[in-house]
C-alpha positions as CSV (number, residue, x, y, z in Angstrom):
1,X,13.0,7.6,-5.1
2,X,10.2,4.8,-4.9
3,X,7.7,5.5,-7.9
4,X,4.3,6.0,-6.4
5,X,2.3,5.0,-9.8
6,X,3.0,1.8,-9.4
7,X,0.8,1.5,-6.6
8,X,-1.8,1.5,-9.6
9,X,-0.8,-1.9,-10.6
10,X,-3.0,-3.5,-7.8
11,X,-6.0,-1.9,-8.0
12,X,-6.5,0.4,-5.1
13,X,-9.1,3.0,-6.2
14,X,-7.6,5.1,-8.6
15,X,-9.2,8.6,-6.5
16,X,-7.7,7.4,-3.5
17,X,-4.0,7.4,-5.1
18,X,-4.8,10.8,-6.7
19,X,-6.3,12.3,-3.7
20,X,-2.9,11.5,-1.2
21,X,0.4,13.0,-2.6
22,X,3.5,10.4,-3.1
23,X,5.2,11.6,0.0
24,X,2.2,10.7,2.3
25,X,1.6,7.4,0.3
26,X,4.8,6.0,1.8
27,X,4.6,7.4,5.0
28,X,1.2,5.1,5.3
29,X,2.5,2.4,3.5
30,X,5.6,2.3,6.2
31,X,2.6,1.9,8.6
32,X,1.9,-1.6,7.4
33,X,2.8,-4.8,9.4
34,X,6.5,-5.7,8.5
35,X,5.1,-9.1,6.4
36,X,2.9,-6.7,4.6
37,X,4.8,-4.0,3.8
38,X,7.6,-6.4,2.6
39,X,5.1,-8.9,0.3
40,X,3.7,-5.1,-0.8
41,X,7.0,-3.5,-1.6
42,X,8.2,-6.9,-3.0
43,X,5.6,-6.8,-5.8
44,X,4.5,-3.7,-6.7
45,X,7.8,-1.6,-6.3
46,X,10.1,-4.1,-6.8
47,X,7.9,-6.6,-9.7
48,X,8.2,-9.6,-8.2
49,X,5.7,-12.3,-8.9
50,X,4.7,-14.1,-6.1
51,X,6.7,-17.4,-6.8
52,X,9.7,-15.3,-6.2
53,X,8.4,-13.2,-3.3
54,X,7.7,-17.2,-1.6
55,X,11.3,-18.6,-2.9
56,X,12.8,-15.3,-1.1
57,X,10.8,-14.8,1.7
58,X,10.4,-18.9,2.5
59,X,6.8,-18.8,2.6
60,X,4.0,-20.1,0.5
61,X,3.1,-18.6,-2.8
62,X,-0.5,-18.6,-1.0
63,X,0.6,-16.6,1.7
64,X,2.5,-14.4,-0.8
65,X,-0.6,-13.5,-2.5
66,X,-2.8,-13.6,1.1
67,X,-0.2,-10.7,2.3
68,X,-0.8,-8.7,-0.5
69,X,-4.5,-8.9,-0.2
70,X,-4.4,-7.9,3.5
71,X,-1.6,-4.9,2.7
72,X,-4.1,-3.6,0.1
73,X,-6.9,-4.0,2.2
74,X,-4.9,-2.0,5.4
75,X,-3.8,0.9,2.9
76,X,-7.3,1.2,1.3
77,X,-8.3,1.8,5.2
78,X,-5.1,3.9,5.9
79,X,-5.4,6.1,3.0
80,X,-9.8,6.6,4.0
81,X,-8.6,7.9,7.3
82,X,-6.1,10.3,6.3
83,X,-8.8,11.4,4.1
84,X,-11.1,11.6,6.8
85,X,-8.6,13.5,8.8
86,X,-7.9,15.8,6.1
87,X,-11.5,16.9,6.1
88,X,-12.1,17.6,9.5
89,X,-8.8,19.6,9.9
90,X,-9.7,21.5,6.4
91,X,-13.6,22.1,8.0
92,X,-11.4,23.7,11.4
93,X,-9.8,26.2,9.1
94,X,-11.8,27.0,7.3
């Protein structure tokens, strides 16, 4: 099993991890582009640095760390929505 707390390492809000459980986490991290979710997974499940992430994926150490910057900025979004979601459906139970 993938360990969730080390999304932590790359400083998405710290209330947004807590606030979706582990389970969903991946589920909206497999909704990332393929080059995202591979440059994500790379470095913050696996611990690559992005030198190695550009050797093995035979890109730029700039796009590497470009990647990243646009996975996090997509999950930030990603995780917002299912919060939003979450609300509206909790508001139509309750």
């Amino acid at each position: 099993m993938v360990d969730v707390e080390n999304i932590e390492s790359i400083d998405l809000s710290i209330a947004q991890i807590d606030e979706v459980e582990g389970s969903v986490l991946l589920g909206l991290i497999k909704e990332l582009s393929p080059a995202y979710r591979m440059v994500f997974n790379l470095y913050v499940f696996e611990e690559y640095k992005h030198s190695e992430i550009a050797e093995m994926l035979n890109i730029s150490i700039g796009s590497s760390k470009s990647n990243l910057s646009k996975a996090k900025a997509k999950l930030e979004g990603l995780i917002t929505r299912y919060r939003v979601d979450n609300k509206k459906k909790d508001k139509a139970h309750g």
